[in-house]
Every structure is written in structure tokens, then in C-alpha cells.
C-alpha positions, 0 to 999 in steps of 0.5 A: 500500500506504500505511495498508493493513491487508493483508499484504504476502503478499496484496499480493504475491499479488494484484500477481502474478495482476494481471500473469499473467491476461491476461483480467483478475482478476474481484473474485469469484475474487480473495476466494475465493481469498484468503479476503477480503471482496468490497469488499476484493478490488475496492479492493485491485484497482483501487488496483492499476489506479491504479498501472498508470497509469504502470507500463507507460506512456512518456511518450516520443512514438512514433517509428513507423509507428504504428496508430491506432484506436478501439473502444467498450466497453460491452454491448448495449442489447439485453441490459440490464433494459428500464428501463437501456436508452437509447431511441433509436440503435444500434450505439455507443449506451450504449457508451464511446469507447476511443482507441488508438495501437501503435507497431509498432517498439516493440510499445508502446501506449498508450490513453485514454477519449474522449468523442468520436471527432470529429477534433479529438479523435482526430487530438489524441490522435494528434497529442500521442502521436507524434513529428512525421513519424512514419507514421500508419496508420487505417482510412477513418474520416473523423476521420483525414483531413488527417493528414500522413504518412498511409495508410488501409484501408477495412474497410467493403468488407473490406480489412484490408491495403494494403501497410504500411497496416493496424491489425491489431496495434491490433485484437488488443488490442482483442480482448483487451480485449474477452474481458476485458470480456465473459469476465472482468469482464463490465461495466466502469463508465464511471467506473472503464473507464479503470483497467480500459483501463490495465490492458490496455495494461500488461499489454501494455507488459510483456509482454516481461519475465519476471513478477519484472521486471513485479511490481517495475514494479508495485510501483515504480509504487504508492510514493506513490499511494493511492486511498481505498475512498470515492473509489471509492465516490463515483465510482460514487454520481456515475456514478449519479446522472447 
């Protein structure tokens, strides 16, 4: 809120529809609603995802068992103007890596924009986020072999559950993610997604706590953090010119 010219009444407004729209807050509705421009409710929103950064965030490891997965965002090559399509592949192709870890003894998240989905990184993200024997579950993915303390499910011939080894919890926030992406926002740049990623899993993390308490974690977490309109900007020119 530094050197903002809005009233703290929108900030407080905007700060509350944030933490109760589960799908996420589209920029479009937010200027309707309170009568500001376009450009200022997007800045207004993202200076907001750049305090969930650590609003609902732990830097405490997972004890565990926890679930790790993987998810892309991203539309269809299909479904974009012929000359945005890329021209060769399927499937993942155009779409950005989202790692994930849940930690079912918490209920917590956490989540990070990959540029791989190799193992050195995914098991590291893995391995930076969890305390040492803690149980790890996956599916097959080849990148998960060689964790210690680790049990898998095959998902490529249908099993989801094999004991304690599932990652359903994972997959429901993957879900909910993903309405957002495709019911709320319907893009989500690359240079911004993990804002938009941060969002979710904050969301999540504080779900728990009735709406004062998650708006005072939110508004805790802005003292001192800014975010100018022109690094948004800049971004979005750089994303544009690769």
C-alpha cells in the first residue's frame, strides 16, 4: 500500500474478495465493481499476489507423509490464433511446469514454477521442502525414483490408491487451480503464473481461519513490499519479446 493513491476502503475491499473467491478475482469484475480503471484493478491485484508470497507460506520443512506432484498450466495449442501456436509436440507443449508438495498432517502446501520436471529438479524441490525421513508419496513418474522413504501409484493403468500411497489431496488443488485458470482468469502469463500459483496455495494455507484472521495475514504480509505498475509492465514487454 506504500505511495498508493487508493483508499484504504478499496484496499480493504479488494484484500477481502482476494481471500473469499476461491476461483480467483478476474481484473474485469474487480473495476466494475469498484468503479476503477482496468490497469488499476490488475496492479492493485497482483501487488496483492506479491504479498501472498509469504502470507500463507512456512518456511518450516514438512514433517509428513507428504504428496508430491506436478501439473502444467497453460491452454491448448489447439485453441490459440494459428500464428501463437508452437509447431511441433503435444500434450505439455506451450504449457508451464507447476511443482507441488501437501503435507497431509498439516493440510499445508506449498508450490513453485519449474522449468523442468527432470529429477534433479523435482526430487530438489522435494528434497529442500521436507524434513529428512519424512514419507514421500508420487505417482510412477520416473523423476521420483531413488527417493528414500518412498511409495508410488501408477495412474497410467488407473490406480489412484495403494494403501497410504496416493496424491489425491495434491490433485484437488490442482483442480482448483485449474477452474481458476480456465473459469476465472482464463490465461495466466508465464511471467506473472507464479503470483497467480501463490495465490492458490494461500488461499489454501488459510483456509482454516475465519476471513478477519486471513485479511490481517494479508495485510501483515504487504508492510514493506511494493511492486511498481512498470515492473509489471516490463515483465510482460520481456515475456514478449522472447
Amino acid at each position: 500500500m506504500e505511495s498508493s493513491h487508493l483508499p484504504l476502503r478499496l484496499w480493504a475491499i479488494t484484500i477481502y474478495l482476494h481471500v473469499s473467491s476461491l476461483k480467483g478475482l478476474f481484473s474485469m469484475k474487480l473495476h466494475r465493481d469498484l468503479d476503477i480503471r482496468q490497469a488499476t484493478a490488475w496492479h492493485l491485484s497482483h501487488r496483492i499476489r506479491e504479498a501472498m508470497k509469504v502470507a500463507g507460506v512456512t518456511e518450516e520443512l514438512f514433517a509428513g507423509p507428504v504428496e508430491a506432484d506436478e501439473t502444467y498450466v497453460g491452454g491448448k495449442e489447439g485453441n490459440k490464433h494459428e500464428r501463437k501456436r508452437r509447431k511441433a509436440g503435444r500434450g505439455t507443449v506451450g504449457k508451464v511446469a507447476v511443482a507441488g508438495i501437501k503435507d497431509r498432517s498439516t493440510n499445508r502446501v506449498k508450490a513453485q514454477v519449474v522449468e523442468r520436471t527432470d529429477k534433479r529438479t523435482l526430487q530438489g524441490f522435494v528434497l529442500d521442502n521436507v524434513q529428512e525421513g519424512a514419507m514421500v508419496y508420487t505417482d510412477e513418474a520416473k523423476a521420483y525414483e531413488g527417493l528414500l522413504h518412498h511409495e508410488s501409484v501408477k495412474h497410467s493403468v488407473s490406480e489412484y490408491v495403494n494403501g497410504m500411497a496416493h496424491t489425491n489431496g495434491l490433485e484437488s488443488f490442482w483442480a482448483l487451480l485449474k477452474r481458476g485458470y480456465h473459469g476465472t482468469y482464463h490465461k495466466m502469463s508465464p511471467k506473472h503464473l507464479a503470483r497467480y500459483v501463490n495465490e492458490f496455495a494461500t488461499r489454501h494455507n488459510l483456509r482454516d481461519l475465519d476471513t478477519l484472521k486471513q485479511m490481517q495475514h494479508l495485510a501483515a504480509a504487504m508492510v514493506g513490499r511494493r511492486l511498481c505498475y512498470r515492473e509489471l509492465t516490463d515483465e510482460e514487454r520481456v515475456h514478449l519479446q522472447q
